[in-house]
N, CA and C of each residue as an Amber inpcrd file, in Angstrom:
protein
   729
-119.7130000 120.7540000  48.5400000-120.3540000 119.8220000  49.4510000
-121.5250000 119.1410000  48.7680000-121.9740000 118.4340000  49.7170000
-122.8800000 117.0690000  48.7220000-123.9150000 117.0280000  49.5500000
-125.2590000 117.2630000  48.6690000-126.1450000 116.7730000  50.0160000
-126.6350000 115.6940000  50.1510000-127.5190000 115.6020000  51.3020000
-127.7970000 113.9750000  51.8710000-129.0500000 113.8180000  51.7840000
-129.7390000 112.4440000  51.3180000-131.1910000 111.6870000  50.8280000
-131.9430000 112.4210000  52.2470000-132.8300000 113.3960000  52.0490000
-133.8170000 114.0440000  53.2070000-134.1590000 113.0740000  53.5620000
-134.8600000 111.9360000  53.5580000-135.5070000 110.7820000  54.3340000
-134.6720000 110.3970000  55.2630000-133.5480000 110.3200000  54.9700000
-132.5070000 109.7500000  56.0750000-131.8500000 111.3650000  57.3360000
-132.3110000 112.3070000  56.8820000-131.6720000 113.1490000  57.7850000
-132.6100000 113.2640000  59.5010000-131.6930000 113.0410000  60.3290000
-131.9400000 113.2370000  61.9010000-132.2050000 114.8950000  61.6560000
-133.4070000 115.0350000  62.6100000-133.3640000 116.9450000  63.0850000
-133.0320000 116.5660000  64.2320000-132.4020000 117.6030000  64.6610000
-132.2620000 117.7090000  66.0690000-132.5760000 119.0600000  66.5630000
-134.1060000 118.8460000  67.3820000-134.5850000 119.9590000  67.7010000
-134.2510000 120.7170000  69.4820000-134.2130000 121.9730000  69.2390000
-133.7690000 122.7640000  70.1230000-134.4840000 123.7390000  70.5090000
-134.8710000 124.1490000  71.9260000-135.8110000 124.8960000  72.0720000
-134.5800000 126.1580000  72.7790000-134.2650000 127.3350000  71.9810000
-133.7330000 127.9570000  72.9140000-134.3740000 129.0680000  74.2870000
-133.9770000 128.9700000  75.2910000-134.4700000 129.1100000  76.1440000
-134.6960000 130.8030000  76.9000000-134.4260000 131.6580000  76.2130000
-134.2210000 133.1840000  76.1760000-134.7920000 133.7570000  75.0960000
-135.4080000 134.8790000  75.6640000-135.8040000 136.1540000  73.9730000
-134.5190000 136.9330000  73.9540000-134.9140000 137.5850000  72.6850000
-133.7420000 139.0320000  72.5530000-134.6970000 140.2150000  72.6480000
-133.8550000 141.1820000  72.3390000-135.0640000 142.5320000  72.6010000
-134.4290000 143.2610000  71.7770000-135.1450000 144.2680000  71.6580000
-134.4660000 145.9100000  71.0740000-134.8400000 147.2810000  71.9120000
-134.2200000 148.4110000  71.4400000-135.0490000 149.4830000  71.8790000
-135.4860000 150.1920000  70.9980000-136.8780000 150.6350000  71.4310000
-137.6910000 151.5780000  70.4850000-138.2920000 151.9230000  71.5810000
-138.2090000 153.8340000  71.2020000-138.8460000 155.0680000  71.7580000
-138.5270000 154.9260000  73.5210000-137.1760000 154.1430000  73.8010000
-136.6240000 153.7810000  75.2200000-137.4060000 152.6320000  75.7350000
-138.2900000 152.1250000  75.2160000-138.9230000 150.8330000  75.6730000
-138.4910000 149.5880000  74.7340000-138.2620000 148.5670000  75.8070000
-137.7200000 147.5120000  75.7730000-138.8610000 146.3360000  74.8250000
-138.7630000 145.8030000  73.2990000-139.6660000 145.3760000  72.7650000
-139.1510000 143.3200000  72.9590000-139.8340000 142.8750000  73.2570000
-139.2920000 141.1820000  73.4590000-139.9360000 140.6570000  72.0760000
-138.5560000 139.8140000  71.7000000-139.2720000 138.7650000  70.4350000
-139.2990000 137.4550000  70.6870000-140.0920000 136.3990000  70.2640000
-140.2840000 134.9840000  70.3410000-138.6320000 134.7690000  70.1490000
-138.5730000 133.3160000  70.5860000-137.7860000 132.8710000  70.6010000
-137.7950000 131.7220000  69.9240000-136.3330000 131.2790000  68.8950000
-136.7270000 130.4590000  68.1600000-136.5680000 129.1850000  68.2200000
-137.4340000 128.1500000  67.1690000-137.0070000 126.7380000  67.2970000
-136.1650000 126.7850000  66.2720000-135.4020000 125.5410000  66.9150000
-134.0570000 125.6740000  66.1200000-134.0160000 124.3760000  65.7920000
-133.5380000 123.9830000  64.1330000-133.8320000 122.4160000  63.7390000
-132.4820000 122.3900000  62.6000000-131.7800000 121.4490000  63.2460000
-130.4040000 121.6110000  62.5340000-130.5830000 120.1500000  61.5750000
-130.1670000 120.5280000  60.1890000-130.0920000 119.7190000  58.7640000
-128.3890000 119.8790000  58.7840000-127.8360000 118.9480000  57.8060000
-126.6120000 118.6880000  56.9880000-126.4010000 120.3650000  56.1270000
-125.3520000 120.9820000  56.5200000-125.1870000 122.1990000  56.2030000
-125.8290000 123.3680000  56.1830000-127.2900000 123.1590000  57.0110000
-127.9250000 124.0460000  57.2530000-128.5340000 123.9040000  58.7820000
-128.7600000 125.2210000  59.7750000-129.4870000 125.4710000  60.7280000
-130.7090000 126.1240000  60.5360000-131.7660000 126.0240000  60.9220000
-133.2440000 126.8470000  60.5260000-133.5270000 127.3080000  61.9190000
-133.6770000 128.7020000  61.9710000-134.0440000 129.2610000  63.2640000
-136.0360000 129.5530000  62.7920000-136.5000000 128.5530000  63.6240000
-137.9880000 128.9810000  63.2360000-138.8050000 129.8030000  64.2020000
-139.1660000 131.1960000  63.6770000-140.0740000 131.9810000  64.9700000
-141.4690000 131.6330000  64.8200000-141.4830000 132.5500000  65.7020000
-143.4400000 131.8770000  65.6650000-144.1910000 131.8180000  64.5010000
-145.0750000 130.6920000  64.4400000-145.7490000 130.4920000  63.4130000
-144.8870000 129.9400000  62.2870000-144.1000000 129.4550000  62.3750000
-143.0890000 128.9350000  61.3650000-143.3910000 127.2700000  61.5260000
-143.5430000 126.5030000  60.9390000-143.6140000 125.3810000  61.3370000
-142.0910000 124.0780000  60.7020000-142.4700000 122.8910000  61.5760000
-141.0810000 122.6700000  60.7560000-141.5760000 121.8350000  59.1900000
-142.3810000 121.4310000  58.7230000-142.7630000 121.2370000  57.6320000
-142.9170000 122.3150000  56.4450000-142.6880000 123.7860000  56.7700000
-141.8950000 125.0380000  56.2710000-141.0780000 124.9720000  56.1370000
-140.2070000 124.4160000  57.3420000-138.9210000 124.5310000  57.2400000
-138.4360000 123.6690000  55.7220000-138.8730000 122.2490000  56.0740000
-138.1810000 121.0730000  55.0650000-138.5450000 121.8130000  53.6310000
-139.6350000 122.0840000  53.4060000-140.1230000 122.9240000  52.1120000
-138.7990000 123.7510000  51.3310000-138.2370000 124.1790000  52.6100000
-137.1140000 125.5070000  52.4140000-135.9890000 124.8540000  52.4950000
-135.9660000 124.0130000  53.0650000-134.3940000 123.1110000  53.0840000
-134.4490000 122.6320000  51.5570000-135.6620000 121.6680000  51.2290000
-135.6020000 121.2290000  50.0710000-135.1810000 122.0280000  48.8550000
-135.5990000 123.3690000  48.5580000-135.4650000 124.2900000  47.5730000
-133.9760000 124.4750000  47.6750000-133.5670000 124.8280000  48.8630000
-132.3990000 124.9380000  49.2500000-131.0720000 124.1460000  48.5640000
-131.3580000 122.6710000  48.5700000-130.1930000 121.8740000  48.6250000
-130.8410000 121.2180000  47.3260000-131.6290000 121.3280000  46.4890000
-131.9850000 121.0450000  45.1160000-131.0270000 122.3390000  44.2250000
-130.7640000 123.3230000  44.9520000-130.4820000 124.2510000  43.8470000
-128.4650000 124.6200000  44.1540000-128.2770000 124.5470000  45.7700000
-127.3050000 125.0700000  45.6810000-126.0340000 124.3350000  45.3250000
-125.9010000 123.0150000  44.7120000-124.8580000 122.6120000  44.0400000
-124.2690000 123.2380000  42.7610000-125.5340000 123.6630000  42.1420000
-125.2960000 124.0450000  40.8290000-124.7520000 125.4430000  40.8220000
-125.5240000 126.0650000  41.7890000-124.9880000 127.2010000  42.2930000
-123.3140000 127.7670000  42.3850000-122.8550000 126.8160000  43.8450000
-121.7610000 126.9860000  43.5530000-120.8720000 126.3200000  42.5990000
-121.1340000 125.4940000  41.9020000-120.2520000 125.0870000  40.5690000
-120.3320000 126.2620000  39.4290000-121.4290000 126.4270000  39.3870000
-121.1930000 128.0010000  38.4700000-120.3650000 129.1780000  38.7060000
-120.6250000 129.3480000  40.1290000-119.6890000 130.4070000  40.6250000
-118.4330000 130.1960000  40.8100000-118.3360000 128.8380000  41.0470000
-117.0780000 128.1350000  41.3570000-116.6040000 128.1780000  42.9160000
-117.4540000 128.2090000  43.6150000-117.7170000 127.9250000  45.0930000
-116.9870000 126.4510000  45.4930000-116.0230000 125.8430000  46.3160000
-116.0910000 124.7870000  46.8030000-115.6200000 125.0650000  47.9200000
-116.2290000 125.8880000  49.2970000-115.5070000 125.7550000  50.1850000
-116.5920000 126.2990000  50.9420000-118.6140000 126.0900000  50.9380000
-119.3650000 126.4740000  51.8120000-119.7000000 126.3570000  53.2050000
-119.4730000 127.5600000  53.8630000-119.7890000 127.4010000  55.1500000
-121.4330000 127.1480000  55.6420000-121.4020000 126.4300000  56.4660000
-123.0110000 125.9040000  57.4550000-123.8440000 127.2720000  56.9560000
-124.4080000 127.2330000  56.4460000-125.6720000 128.5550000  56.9530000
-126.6800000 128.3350000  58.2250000-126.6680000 129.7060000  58.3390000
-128.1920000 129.5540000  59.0910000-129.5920000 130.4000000  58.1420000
-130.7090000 129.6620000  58.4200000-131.4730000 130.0540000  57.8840000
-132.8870000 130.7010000  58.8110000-133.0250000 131.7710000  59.1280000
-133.9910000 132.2600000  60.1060000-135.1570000 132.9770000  59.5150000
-136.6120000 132.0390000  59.7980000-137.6040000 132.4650000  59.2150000
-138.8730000 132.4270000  60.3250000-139.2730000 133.9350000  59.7370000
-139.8630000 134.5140000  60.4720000-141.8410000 134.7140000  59.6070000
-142.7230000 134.4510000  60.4320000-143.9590000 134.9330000  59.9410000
-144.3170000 136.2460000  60.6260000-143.9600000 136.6690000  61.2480000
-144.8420000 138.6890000  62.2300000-143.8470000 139.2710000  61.4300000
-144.4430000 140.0930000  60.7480000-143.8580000 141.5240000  59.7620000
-143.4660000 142.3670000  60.9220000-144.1410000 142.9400000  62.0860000
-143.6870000 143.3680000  62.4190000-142.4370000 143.2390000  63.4170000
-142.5200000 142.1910000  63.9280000-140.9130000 141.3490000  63.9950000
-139.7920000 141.6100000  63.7120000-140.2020000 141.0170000  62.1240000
-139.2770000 140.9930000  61.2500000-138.8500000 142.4060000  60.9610000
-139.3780000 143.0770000  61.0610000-139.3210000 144.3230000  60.6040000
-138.5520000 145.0180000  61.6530000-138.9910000 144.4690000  63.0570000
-137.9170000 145.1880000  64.3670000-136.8740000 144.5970000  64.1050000
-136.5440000 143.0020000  63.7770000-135.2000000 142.7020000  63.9220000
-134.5210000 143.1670000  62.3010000-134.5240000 143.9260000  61.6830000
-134.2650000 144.1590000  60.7570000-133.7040000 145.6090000  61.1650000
-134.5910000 146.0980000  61.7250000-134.0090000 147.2750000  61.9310000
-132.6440000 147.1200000  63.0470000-132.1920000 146.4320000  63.6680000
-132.0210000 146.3070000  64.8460000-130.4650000 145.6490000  64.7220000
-130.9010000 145.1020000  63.1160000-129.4080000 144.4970000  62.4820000
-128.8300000 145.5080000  61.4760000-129.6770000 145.9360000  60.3470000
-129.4320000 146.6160000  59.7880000-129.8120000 148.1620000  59.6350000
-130.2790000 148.8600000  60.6930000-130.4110000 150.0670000  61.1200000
-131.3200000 150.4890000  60.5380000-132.0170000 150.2530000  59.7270000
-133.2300000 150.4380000  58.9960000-134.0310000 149.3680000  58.6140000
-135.3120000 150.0030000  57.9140000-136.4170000 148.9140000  57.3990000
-136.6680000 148.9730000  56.1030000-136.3650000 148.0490000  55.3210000
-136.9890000 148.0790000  54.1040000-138.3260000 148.0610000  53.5940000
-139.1840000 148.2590000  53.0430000-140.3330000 148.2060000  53.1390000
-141.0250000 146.9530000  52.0010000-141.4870000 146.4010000  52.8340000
-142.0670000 144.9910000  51.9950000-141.1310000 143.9170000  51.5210000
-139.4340000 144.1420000  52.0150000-138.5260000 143.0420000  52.0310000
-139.2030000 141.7660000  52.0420000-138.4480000 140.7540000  51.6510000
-139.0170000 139.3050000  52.4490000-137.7930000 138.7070000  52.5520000
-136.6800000 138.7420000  52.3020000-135.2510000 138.2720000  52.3750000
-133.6740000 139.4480000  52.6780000-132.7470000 139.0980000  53.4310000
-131.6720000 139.6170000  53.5720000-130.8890000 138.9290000  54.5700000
-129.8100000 139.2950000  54.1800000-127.8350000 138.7800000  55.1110000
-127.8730000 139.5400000  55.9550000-127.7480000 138.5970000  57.2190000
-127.2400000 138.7990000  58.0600000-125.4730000 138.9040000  58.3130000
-124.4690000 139.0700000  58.1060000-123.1300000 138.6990000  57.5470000
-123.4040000 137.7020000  56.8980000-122.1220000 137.2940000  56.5110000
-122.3750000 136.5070000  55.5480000-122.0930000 134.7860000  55.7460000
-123.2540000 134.2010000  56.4330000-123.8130000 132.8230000  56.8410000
-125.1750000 133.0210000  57.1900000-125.8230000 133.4480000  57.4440000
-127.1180000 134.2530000  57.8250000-128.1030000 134.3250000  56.8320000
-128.9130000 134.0830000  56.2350000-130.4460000 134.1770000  56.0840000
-131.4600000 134.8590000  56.3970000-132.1280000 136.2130000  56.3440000
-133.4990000 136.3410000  57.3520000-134.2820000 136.2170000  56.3420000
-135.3260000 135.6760000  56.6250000-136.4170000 135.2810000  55.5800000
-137.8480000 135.7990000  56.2200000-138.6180000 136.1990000  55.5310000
-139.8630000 136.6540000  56.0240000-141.3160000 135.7810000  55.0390000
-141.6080000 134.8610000  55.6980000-142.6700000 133.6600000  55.3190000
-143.7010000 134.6370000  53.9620000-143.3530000 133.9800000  53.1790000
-144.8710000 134.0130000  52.3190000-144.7150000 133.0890000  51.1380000
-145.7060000 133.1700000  50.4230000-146.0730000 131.8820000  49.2000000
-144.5310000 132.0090000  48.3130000-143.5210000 132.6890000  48.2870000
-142.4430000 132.1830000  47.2660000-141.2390000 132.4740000  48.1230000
-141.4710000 132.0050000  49.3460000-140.2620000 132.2560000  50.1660000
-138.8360000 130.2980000  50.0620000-139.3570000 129.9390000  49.4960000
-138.8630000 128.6340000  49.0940000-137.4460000 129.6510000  47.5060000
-138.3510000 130.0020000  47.1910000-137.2610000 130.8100000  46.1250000
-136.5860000 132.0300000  46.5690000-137.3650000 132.6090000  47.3540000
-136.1390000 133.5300000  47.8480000-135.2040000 132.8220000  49.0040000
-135.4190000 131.9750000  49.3220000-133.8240000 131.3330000  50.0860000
-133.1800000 131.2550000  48.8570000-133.4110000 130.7570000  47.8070000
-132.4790000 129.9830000  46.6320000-131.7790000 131.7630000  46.4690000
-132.6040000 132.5550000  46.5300000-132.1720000 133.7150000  46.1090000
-130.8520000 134.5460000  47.2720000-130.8100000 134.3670000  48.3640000
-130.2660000 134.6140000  49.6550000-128.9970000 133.9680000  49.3840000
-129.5170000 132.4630000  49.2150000-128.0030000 131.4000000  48.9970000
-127.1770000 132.3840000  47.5430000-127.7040000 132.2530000  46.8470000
-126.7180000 133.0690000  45.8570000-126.3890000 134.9720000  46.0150000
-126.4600000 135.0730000  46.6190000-125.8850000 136.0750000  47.7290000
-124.8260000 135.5830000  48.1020000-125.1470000 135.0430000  48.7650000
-124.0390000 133.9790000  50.0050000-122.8490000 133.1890000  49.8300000
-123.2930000 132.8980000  48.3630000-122.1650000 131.9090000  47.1870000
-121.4680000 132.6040000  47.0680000-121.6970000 134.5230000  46.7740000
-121.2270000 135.2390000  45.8820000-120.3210000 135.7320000  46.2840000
-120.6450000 136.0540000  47.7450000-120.1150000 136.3900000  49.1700000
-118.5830000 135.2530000  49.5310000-118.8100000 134.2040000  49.1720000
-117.9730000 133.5490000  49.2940000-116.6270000 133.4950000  48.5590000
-116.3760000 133.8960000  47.0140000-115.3620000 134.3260000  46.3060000
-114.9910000 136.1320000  46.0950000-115.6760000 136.6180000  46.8960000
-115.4360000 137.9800000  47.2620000-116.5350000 138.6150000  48.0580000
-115.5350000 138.3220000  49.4620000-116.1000000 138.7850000  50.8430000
-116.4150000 140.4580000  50.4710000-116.1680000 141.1560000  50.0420000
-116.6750000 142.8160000  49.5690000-117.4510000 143.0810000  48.3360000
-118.5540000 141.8910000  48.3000000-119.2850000 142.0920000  46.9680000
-120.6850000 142.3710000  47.4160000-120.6350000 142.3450000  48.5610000
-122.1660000 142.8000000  49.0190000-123.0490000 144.3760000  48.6410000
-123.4450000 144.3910000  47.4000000-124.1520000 145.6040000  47.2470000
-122.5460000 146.8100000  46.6980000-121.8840000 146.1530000  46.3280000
-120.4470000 146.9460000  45.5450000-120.3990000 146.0640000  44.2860000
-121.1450000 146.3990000  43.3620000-122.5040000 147.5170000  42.8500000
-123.4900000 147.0600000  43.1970000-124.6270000 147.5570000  43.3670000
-126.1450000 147.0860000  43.7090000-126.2140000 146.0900000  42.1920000
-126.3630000 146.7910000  41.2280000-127.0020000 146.3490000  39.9740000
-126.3110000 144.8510000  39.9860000-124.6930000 144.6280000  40.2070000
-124.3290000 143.5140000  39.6560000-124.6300000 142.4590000  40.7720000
-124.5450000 142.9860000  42.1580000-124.6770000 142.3570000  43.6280000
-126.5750000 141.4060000  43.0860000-127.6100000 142.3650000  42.5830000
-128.5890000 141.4250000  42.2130000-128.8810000 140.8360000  41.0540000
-128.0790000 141.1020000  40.1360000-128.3310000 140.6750000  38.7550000
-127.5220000 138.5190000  39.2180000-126.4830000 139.0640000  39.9050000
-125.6250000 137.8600000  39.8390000-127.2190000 136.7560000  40.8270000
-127.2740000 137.1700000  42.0030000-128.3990000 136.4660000  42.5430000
-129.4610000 136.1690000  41.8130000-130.8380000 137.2590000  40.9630000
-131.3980000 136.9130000  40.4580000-131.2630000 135.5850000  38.8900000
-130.1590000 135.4890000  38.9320000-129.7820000 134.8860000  37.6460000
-129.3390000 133.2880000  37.8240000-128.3980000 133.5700000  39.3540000
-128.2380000 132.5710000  39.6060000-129.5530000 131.4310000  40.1910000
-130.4520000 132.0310000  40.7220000-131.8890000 131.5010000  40.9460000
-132.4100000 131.2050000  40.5290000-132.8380000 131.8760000  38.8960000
-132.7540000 131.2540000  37.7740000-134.1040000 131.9820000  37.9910000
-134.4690000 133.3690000  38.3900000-135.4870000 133.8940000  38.5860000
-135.4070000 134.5540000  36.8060000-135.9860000 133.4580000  35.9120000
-136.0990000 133.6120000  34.2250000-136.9250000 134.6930000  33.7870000
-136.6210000 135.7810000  33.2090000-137.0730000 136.5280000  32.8640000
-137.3630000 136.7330000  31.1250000-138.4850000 136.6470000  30.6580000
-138.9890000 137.0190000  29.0500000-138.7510000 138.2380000  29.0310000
-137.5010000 139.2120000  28.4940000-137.3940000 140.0160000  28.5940000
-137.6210000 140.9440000  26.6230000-137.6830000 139.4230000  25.9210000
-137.8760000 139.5860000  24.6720000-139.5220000 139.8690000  24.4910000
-140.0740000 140.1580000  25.5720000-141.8960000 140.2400000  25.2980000
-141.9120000 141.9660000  25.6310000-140.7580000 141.9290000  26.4570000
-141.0860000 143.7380000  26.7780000-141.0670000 144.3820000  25.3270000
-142.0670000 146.0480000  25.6990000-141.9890000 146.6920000  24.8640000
-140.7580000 147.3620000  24.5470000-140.8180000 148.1420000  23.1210000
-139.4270000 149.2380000  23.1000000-138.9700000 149.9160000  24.7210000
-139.9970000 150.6570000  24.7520000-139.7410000 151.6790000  26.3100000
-139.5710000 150.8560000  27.3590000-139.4650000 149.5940000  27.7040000
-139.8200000 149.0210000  28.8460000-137.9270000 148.5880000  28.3930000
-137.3000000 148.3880000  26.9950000-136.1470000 147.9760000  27.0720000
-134.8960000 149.4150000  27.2660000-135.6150000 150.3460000  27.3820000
-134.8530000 151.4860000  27.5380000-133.9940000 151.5220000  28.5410000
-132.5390000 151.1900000  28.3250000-132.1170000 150.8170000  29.6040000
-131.7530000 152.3760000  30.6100000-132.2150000 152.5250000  31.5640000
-131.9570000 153.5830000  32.8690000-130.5080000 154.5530000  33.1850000
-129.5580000 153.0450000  32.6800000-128.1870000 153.3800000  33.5520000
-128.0490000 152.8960000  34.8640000-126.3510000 152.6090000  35.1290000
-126.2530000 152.0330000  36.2010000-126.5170000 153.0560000  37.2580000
-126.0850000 154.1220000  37.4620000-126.8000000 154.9870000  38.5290000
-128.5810000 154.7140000  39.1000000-129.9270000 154.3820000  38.2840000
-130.8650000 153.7840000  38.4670000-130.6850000 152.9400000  39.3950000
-129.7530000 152.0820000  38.4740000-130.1090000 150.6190000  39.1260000
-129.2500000 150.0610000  40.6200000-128.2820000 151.4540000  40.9970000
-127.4740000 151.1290000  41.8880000-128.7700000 151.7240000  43.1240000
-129.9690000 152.0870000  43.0610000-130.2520000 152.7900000  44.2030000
-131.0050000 151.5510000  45.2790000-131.5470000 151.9010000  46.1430000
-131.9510000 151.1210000  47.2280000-133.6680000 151.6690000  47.2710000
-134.4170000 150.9200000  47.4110000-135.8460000 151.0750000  47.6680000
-136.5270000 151.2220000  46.6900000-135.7190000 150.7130000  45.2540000
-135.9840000 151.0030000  43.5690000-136.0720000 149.0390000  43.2830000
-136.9870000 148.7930000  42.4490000-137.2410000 148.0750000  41.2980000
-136.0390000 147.2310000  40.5390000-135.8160000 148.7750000  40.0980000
-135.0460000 149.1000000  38.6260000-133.7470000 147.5760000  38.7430000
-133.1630000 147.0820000  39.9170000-131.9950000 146.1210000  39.9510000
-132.9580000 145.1220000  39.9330000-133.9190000 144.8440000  39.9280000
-134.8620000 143.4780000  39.7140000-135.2140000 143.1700000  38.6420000
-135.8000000 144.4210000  38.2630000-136.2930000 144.1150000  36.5850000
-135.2790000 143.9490000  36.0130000-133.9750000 144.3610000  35.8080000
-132.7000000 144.4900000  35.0700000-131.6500000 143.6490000  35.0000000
-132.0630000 142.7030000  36.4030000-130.5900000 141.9450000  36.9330000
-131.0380000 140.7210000  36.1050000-131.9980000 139.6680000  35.8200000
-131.8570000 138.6810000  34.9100000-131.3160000 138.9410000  33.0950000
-131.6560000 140.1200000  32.4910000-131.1820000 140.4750000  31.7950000
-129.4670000 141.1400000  31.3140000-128.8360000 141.8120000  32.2600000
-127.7510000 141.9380000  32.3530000-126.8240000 140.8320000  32.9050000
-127.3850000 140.0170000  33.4400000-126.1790000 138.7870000  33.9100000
-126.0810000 138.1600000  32.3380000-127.6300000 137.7180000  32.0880000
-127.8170000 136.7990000  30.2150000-126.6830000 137.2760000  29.3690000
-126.7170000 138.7640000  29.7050000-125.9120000 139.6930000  28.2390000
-124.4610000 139.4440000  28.7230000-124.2040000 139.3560000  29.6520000
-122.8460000 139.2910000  30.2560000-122.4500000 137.7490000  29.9350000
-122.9020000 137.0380000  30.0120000-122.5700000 135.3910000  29.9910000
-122.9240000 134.9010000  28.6830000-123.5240000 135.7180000  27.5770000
-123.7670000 135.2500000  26.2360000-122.7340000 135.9330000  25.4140000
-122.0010000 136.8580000  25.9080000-121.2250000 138.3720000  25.6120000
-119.2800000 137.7400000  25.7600000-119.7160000 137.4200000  27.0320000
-118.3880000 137.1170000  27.4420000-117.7900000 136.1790000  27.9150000
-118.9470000 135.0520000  28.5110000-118.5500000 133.8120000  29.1820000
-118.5050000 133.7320000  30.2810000-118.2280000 132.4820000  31.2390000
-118.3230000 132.3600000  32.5160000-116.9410000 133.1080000  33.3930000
-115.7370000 133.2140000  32.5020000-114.9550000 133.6340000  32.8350000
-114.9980000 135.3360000  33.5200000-115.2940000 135.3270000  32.5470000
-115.3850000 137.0510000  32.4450000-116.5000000 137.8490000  33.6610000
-117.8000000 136.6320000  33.9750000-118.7490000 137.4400000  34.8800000
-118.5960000 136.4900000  35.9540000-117.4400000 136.0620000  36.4100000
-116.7250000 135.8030000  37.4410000-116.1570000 136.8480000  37.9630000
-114.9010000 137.2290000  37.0450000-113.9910000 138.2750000  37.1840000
-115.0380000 139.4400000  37.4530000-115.4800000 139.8640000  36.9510000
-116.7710000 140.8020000  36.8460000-117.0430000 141.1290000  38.3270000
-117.4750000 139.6270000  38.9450000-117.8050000 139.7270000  40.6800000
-116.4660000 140.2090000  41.5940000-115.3560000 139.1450000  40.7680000
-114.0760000 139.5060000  41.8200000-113.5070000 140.9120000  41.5530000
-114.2280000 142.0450000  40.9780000-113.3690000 143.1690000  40.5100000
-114.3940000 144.1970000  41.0380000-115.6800000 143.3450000  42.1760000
-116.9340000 144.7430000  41.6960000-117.3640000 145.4880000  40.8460000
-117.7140000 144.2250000  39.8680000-118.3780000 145.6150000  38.4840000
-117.2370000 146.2850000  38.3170000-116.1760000 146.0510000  37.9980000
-114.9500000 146.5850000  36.8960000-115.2020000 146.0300000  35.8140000
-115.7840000 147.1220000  35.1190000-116.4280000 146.7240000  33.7210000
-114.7690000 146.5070000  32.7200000-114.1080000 147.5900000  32.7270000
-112.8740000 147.3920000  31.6810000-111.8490000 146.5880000  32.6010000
-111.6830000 146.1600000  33.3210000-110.7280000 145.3270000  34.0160000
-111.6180000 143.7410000  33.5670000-112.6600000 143.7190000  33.8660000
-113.0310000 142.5130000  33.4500000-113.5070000 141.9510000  32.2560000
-113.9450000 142.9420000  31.6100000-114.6430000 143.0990000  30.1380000
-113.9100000 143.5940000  29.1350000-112.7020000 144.4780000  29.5320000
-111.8490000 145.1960000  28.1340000-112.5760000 146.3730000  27.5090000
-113.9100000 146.5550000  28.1410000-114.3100000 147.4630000  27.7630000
-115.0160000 148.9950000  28.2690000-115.1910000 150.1470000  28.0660000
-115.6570000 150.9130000  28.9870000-117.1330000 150.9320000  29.7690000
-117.7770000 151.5290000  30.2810000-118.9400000 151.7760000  30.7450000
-120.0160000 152.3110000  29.7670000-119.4630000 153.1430000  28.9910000
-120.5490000 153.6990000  27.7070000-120.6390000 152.5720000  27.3370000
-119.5750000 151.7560000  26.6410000-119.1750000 151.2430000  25.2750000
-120.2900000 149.5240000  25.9970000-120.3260000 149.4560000  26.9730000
-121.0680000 148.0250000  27.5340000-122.7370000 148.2320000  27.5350000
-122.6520000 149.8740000  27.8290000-124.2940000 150.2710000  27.6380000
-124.8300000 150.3420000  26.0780000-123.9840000 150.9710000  25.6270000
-124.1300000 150.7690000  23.7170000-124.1880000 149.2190000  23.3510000
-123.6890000 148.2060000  23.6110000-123.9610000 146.9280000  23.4840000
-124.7890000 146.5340000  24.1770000-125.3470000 146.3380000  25.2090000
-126.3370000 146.4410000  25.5240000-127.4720000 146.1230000  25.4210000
-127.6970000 147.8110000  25.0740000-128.9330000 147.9970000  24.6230000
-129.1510000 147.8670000  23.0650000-127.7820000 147.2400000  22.4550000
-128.6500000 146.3220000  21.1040000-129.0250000 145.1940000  21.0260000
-128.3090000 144.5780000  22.5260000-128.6200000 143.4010000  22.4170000
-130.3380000 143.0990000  23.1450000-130.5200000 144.3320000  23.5690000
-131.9470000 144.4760000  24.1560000-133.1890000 144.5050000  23.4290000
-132.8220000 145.3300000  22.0780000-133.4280000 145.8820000  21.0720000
-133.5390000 144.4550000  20.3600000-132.3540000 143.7460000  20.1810000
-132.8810000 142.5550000  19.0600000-133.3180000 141.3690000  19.8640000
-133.3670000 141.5660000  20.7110000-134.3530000 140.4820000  21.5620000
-135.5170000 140.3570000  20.8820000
């Protein structure tokens, strides 16, 4: 899809007219209700304190980045997103739990299935949509790639965002690579610091082909690579070392 000159786009704003709720400790908690401002392939659900000159900020980042996006991935068939951004942590933090049964702690982005957005407002939330959308891309040539593996589920996002990492300034110990067990865990680092570097090695290693297949196989390292799991960590980490 193609996007359209922002100056010329109509919003069409919507006030919806109901809260939602949750339960916690048997009491009934009410959340704002959002404004809703529909763009050319995107919806923005804005809660309180969200303004819509946030919004365009986030549309803009948005539709500057995701062409390239899916041409890399090889995406041509994106569905509408919605994009729902929120400023109360603690909010965000109820409707988080409320979707995904838990709270992450200090999140600022996550999928709702996969068209969905939740975004939690702060100074680089313009890049974590870009970061969400490539989720979402990824999601799109294999509906079961969500977090099947953690490591490759963020390496592919962080990379595709183009969240650039100098990974040639780290020290020896800082290139020591963990293992994928590390980097598969949840409430860990370790897939952030790691994921711009392992997509690089994968796409300088093997090509676009290969860390395609890579996504459509879930991290099937020898189905997509020809090679084993040791034998990709032994390469690797030389290619880490001669950085």
């Amino acid at each position: 899809m193609k996007s359209k000159d922002a100056k010329k786009l109509i919003l069409i704003l919507i006030i919806i007219p109901f809260q939602f709720t949750c339960e916690k400790n048997n009491q009934s908690i009410s959340y704002s209700s959002p404004k809703i401002i529909d763009y050319p392939e995107f919806q923005f659900k804005l809660y309180a304190g969200i303004s819509e000159s946030i919004a365009k900020v986030i549309y803009d980042s948005l539709t500057t980045n995701k062409d390239r996006i899916n041409n890399h991935l090889r995406v041509s068939n994106m569905p509408n997103l919605i994009v729902s951004v929120w400023s109360n942590r603690k909010e965000f933090d109820g409707v988080e739990k409320q979707r995904l049964g838990t709270i992450y702690p200090g999140t600022t982005g996550y999928l709702n299935g996969h068209a969905e957005m939740c975004l939690f407002y702060h100074n680089a939330t313009a890049s974590d949509a870009v970061h969400e959308f490539a989720h979402l891309a990824s999601l799109v040539i294999n509906p079961n790639f969500s977090n099947r593996p953690r490591w490759l589920w963020e390496a592919v996002a962080i990379y595709e965002s183009r969240e650039i990492v100098d990974f040639s300034k780290w020290s020896s110990i800082e290139k020591e690579f963990p293992g994928f067990t590390a980097l598969n865990q949840y409430n860990s680092p370790a897939p952030y610091k790691w994921g711009y570097p392992l997509a690089k090695f994968i796409l300088d290693e093997w090509g676009d082909e290969a860390y395609i297949n890579l996504i459509l196989t879930n991290g099937n390292i020898r189905s997509a690579l020809g090679i084993n799991e040791d034998e990709f960590i032994t390469k690797f980490q030389l290619y880490m070392n001669k950085s």
